[in-house]
C-alpha positions in Angstrom: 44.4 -61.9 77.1 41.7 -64.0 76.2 40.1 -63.1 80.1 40.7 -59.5 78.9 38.7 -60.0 75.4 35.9 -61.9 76.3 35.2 -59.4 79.3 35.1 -56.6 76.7 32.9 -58.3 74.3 30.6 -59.3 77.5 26.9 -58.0 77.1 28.5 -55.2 74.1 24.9 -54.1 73.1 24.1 -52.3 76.5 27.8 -51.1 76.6 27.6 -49.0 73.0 24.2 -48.1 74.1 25.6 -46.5 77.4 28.3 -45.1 75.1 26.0 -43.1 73.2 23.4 -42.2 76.3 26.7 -40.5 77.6 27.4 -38.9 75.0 24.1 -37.4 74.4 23.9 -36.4 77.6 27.4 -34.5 77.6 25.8 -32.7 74.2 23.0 -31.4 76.6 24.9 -30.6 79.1 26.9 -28.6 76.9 24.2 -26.8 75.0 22.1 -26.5 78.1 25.3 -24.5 79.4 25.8 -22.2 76.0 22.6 -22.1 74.4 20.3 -18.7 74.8 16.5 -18.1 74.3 15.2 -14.5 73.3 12.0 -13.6 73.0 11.3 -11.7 68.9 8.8 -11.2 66.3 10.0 -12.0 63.0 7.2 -12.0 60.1 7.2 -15.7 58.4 8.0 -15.3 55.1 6.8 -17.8 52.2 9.3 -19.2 49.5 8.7 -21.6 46.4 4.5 -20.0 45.9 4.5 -19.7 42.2 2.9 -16.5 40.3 -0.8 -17.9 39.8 -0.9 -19.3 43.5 -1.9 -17.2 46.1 -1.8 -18.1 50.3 -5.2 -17.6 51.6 -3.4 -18.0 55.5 -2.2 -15.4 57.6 1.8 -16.6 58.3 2.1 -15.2 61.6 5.6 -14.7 63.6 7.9 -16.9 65.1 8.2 -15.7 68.8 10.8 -17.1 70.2 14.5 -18.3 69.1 17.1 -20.5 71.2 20.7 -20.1 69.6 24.1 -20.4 70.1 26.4 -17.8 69.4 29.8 -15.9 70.3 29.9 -13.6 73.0 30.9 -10.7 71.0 27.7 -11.0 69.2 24.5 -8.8 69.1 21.2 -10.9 68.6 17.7 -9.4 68.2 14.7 -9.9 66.0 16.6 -8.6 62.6 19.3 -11.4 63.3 16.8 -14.2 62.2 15.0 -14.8 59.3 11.7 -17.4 59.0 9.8 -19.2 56.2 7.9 -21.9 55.2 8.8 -23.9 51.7 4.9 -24.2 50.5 6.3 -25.2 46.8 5.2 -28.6 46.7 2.4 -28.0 48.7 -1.3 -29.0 46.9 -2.9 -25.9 45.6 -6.7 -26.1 46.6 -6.9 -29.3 48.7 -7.7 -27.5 52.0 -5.2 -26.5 54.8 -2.2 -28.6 55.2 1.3 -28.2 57.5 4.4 -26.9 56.8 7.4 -26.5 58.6 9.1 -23.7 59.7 12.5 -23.0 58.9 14.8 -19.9 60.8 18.4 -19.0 59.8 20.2 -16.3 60.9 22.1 -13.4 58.9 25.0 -13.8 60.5 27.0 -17.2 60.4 28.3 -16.5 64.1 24.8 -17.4 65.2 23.4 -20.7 65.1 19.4 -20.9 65.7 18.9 -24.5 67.2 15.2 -24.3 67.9 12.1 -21.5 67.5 8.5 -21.5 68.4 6.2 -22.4 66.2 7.7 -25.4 64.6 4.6 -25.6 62.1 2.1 -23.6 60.8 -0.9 -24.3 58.6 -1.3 -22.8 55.3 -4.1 -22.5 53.0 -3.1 -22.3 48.9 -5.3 -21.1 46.2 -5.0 -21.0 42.3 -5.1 -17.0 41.2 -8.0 -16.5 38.8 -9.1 -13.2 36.8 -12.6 -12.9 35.3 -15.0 -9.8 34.1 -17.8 -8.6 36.2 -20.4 -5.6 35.3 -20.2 -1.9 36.8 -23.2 -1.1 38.8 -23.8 2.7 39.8 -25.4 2.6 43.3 -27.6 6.1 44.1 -28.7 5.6 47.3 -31.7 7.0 48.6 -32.7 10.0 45.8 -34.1 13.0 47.3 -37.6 13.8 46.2 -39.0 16.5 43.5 -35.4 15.5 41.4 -35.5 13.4 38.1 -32.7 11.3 38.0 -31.7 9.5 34.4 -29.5 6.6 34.4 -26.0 6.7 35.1 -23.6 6.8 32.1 -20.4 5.0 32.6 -17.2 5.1 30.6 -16.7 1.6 30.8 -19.3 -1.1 31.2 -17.1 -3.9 32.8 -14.2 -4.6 34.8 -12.1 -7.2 36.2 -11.1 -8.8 39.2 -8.9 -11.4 40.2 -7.1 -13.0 43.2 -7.7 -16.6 45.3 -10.1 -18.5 42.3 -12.7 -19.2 45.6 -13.1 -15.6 46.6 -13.2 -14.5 42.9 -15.9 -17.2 42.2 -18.1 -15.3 45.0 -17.7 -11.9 43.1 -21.3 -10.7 41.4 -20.3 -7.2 40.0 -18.1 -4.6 41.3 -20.1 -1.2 42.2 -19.4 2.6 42.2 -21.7 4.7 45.2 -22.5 8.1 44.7 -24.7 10.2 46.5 -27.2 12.1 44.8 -27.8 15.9 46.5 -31.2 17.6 47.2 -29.6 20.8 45.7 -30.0 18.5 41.9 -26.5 18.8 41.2 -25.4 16.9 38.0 -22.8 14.4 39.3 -19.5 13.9 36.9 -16.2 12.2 38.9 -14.5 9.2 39.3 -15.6 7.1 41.5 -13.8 4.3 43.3 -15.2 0.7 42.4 -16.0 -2.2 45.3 -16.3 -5.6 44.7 -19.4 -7.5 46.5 -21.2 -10.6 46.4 -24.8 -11.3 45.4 -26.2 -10.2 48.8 -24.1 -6.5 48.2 -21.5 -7.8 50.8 -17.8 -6.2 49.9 -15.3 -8.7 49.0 -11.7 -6.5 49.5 -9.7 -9.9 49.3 -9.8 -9.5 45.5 -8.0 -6.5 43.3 -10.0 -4.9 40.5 -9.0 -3.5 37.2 -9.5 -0.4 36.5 -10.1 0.5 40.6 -12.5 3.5 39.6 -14.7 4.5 37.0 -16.2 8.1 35.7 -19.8 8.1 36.5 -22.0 10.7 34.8 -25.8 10.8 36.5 -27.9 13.9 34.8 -29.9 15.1 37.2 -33.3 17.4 35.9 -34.9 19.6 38.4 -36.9 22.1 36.2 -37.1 20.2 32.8 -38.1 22.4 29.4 -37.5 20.9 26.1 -35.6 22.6 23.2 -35.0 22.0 19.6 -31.8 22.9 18.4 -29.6 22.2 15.1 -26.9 19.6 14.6 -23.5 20.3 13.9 -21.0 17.6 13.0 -17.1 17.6 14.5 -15.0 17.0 12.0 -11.5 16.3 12.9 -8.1 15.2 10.8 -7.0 16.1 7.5 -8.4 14.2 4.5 -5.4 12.6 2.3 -3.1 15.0 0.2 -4.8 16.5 -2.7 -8.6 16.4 -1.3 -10.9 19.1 0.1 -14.7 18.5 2.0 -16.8 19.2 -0.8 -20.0 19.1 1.4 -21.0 18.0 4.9 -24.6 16.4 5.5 -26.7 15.6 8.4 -29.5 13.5 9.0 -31.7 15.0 10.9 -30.7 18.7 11.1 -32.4 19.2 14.1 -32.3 17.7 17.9 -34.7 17.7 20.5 -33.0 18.0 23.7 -34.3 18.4 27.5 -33.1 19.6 30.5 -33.0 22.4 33.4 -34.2 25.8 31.7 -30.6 27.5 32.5 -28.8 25.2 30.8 -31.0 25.2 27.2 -31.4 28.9 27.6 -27.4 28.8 26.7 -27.5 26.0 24.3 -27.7 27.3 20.6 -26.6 24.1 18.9 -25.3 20.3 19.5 -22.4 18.5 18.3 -21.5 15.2 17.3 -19.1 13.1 18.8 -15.7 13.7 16.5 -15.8 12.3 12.9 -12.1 12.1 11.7 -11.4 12.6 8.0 -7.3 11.6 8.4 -6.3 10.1 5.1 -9.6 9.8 3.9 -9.9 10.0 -0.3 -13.5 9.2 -0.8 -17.3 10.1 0.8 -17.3 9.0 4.5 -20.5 8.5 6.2 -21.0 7.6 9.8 -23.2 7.0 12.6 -22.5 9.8 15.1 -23.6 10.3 18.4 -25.1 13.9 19.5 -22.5 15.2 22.6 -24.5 16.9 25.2 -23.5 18.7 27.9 -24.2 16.6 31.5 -27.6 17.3 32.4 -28.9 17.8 28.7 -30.6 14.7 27.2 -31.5 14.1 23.5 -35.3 13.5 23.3 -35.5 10.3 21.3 -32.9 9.0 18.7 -29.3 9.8 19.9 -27.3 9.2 16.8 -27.4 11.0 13.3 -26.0 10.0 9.9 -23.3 12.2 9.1 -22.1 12.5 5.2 -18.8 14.1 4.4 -17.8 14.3 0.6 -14.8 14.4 -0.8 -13.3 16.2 -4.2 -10.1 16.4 -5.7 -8.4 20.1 -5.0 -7.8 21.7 -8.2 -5.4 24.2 -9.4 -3.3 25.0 -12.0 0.5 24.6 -13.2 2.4 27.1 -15.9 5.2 25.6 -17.8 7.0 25.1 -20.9 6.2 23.1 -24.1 7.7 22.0 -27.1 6.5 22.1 -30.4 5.5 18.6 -32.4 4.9 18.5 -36.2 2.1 16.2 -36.7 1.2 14.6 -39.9 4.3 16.1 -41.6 5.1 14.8 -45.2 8.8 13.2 -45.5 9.2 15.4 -48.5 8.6 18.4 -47.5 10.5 21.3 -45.6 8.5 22.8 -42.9 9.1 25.7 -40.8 7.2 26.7 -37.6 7.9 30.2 -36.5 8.2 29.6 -32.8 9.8 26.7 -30.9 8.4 26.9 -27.2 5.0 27.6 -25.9 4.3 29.2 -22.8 0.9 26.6 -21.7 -1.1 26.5 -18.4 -2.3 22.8 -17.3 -5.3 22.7 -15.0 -6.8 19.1 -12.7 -6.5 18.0 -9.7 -3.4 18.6 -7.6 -2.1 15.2 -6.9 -2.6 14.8 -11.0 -0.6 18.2 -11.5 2.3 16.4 -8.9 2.7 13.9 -11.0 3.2 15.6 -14.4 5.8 17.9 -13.0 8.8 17.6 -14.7 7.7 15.6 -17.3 8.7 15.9 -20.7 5.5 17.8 -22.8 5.0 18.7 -26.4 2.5 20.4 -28.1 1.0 19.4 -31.1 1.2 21.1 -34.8 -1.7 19.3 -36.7 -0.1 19.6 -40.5 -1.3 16.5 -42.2 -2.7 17.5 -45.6 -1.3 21.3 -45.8 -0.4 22.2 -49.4 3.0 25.0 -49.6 2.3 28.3 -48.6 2.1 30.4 -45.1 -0.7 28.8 -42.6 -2.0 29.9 -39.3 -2.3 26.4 -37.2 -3.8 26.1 -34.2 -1.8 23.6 -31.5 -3.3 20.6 -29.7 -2.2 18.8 -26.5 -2.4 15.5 -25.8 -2.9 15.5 -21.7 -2.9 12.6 -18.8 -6.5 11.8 -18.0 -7.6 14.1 -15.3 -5.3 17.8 -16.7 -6.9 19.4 -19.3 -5.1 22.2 -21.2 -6.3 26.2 -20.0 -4.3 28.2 -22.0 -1.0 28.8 -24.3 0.7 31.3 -25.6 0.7 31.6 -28.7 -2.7 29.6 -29.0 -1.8 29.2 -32.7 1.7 29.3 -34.7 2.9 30.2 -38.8 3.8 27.1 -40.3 5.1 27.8 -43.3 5.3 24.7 -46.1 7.6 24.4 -49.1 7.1 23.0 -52.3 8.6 19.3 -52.7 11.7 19.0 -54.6 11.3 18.9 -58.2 11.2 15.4 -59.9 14.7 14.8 -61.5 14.2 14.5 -65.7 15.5 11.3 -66.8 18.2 11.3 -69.6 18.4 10.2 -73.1 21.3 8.2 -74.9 22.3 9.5 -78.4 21.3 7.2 -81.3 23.9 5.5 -83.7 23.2 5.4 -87.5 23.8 2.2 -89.1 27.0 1.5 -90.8 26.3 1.9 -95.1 26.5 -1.8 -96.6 28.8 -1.7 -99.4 27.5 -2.5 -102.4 28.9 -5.9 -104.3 30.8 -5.0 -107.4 29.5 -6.5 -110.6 
């Protein structure tokens, strides 16, 4: 036993390391009988790239997968899927490896190795800036005068990979300018370039087109012409435009003869009045039709006053004696007056439905029949037009007469008898 043992335990490091040689062997053996190799072109794919990182890299394919699978099963390029993990990767430290990894959609297959192993990727922080719109003419035909370009908007923004955004100078917009003079009014679609006019497409811009105006004068005449303001919107309830002033009245405008031959007048650019109550003023720029250009200033001062809309409200009053004696009976022949309020409406909107009484001034009347005119007493703002009767018979009784006080009946003194002698 002990012959048996020792021979066992004999050199035992190079017999567990021909153990394991023979075992890996047998595994290549095996997968060297079982294992296929198809030729494919599946896109890499990237996971873990966070939203304000960006891969500068192109990915590539993997070309080639060796798998092991059942025999019932159909393999192709759609079976497999590759990436790369890039999420702890350093963002902006130059191009660094990665692995990458295949699995396969169905768990019958088994990828066990794929060309390329590695790839190199390139990560960038995402950065958005503004840059200024630039119109490029071109070459402009001769015998044409060409005014500057008016844009809708005088910036826009790009962004993308913070090193190819950093190399952005402005973005432009290229139109082409006729012989025939025509007046150019489109969108047009905006490039990003570099300071040498280079196009940078590796970055996105926002908006991706602007409108570009370019008045073009070919037979310039000059015409003077009135101003008339645009007034849009509603002022609040209860005000009208009492008046509407410019400053100047007139414009001097240029352009091709056809086009001022047409134009009687010029506009402003809209003025709204919505919910206004008091005088609005404002700066205003004259509209022009493309092509026609104001001669000098391009603004005028606009002055749009206000008022309170009047109007008028009929109702029903009572009657209120005023400066009536305690003593006294008084009698008023009518008890209601027909009256017709006048102001501003908002003010007339406010006193509806209230409770109104006119007034009988009767302080100081002696007794007898009077004709008295009434009196109102009105909210600032309404002033009394008319009632119906203006005046009313107040007639005033004599006070009560004074009660007469009464007397108590005098007793005669008892006679004294006299003493007897």
């Amino acid at each position: 036993m002990t012959r048996v043992l020792g021979f066992i335990v004999h050199n035992w490091p190079l017999k567990v390391a021909a153990l394991v040689l023979a075992s890996l062997l047998y595994g290549v053996l095996v997968l060297a009988r079982d294992a296929q190799e198809i030729p494919v072109a599946i896109p890499i794919q990237t996971r873990g790239l966070a939203d304000e990182v960006t891969n500068l890299s192109s990915l590539g394919q993997v070309t080639s997968v060796r798998y092991l699978a059942e025999p019932d099963v159909t393999v192709n390029s759609q079976s497999f899927i590759a990436w790369v993990d890039i999420s702890a990767t350093p963002v902006g430290d130059g191009t660094r490896t990665v692995n990458v990894q295949v699995e396969a959609g169905d768990r019958r297959i088994d990828p066990i190795s794929w060309e390329p192993r590695q790839i190199t990727v390139t990560l960038d922080s995402i950065e958005t800036r503004s840059v200024p719109i630039r119109v490029d003419l071109g070459e402009v035909p001769p015998g044409l005068d060409v005014r500057p370009p008016q844009l809708d908007q005088q910036t826009a923004r790009v962004s993308g990979a913070g090193s190819v955004v950093d190399r952005v100078e402005r973005v432009e917009a290229t139109v082409q300018i006729e012989p025939a003079g025509i007046d150019i009014d489109r969108d047009v679609q905006l490039v990003p370039v570099d300071a040498l006019g280079a196009s940078i497409p590796q970055v996105d811009v926002v908006p991706s087109s602007v409108r570009v105006r370019v008045p073009i004068i070919k037979d310039g005449e000059t015409k003077t012409v009135p101003v008339a303001p645009l007034v849009t919107g509603l002022p609040a309830p209860g005000f009208e435009v009492a008046s509407i002033a410019v400053e100047p009245l007139i414009a001097t405008v240029e352009g091709d003869g056809d086009q001022l031959a047409e134009l009687a007048q010029v506009e402003t650019e809209p003025i709204s009045l919505n919910g206004a109550t008091a005088t609005v003023e404002r700066r205003a720029l004259i509209a022009l039709p493309l092509g026609v250009l104001v001669v000098g200033e391009p603004e005028v001062t606009v002055t749009i006053t206000l008022r309170p809309v009047t109007g008028t409200r009929n109702l029903t009053a009572g009657i209120r004696l005023d400066g009536a004696l305690p003593d006294r009976p008084y009698d008023v022949a009518v008890t209601e007056i027909l009256v017709t309020l006048g102001g501003s409406v908002a003010d007339l909107a406010r006193f509806e439905g209230a409770t109104f009484e006119l007034e009988v001034p009767v302080a100081g009347l002696p007794a007898g029949r009077h004709e008295v005119e009434v009196t109102a007493d009105l909210p600032a703002g309404l002033t009394l037009v008319s009632a119906s009767p203006r005046t009313v018979i107040v007639t005033v009784g004599e006070p009560p007469p004074s009660p007469t006080p009464s007397v108590a009946p005098s007793l005669s003194p008892s006679p004294v008898p006299s003493a007897s002698p």
